[in-house]
C-alpha positions in Angstrom: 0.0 0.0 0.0 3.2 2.4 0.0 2.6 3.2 -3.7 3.7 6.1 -5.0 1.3 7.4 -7.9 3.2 9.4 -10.6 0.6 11.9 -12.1 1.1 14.1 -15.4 2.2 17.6 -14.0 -0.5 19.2 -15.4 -3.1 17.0 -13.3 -0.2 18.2 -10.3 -1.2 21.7 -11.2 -5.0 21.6 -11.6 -4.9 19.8 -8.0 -2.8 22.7 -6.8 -5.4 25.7 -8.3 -8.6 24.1 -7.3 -10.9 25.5 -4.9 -11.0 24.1 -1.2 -14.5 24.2 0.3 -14.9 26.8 2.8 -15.0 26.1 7.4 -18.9 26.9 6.7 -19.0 24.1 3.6 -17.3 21.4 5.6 -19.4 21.9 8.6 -22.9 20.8 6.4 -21.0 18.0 4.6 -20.6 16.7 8.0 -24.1 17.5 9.9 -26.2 15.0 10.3 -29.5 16.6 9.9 -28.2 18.7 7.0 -27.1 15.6 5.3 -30.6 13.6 6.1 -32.4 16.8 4.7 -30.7 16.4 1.2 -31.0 12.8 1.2 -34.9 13.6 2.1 -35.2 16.3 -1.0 -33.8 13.9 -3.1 -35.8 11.2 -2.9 -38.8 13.3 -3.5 -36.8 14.8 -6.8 -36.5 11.1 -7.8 -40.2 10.2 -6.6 -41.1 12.9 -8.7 -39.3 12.0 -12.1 -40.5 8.3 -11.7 -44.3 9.5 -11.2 -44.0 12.0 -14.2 -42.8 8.8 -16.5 -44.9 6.4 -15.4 -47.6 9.1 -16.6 -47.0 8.5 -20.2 
């Protein structure tokens, strides 16, 4: 498990440039009533999609 990847340097520098989420950002990725509201508000987007085809 000591493998070290070699990447192309320009995936190197990509990594290096992106965005890091924000304190505020981590904090809801980790709550646990933030994250069982989006699980809730998705399942009704998919309930929603799957009524609307069965409707054709």
């Amino acid at each position: 498990m000591n493998e070290v990847l070699e990447f192309d340097p320009g995936i190197m520098e990509r990594i290096a440039v992106a965005p890091l989420p924000t304190k505020k950002t981590l904090k809801a990725r980790k709550n646990v009533f933030v994250q069982l509201w989006r699980l809730i508000g998705i399942n009704i987007r998919m309930l929603k999609v799957i009524a609307a085809s069965h409707h054709r």
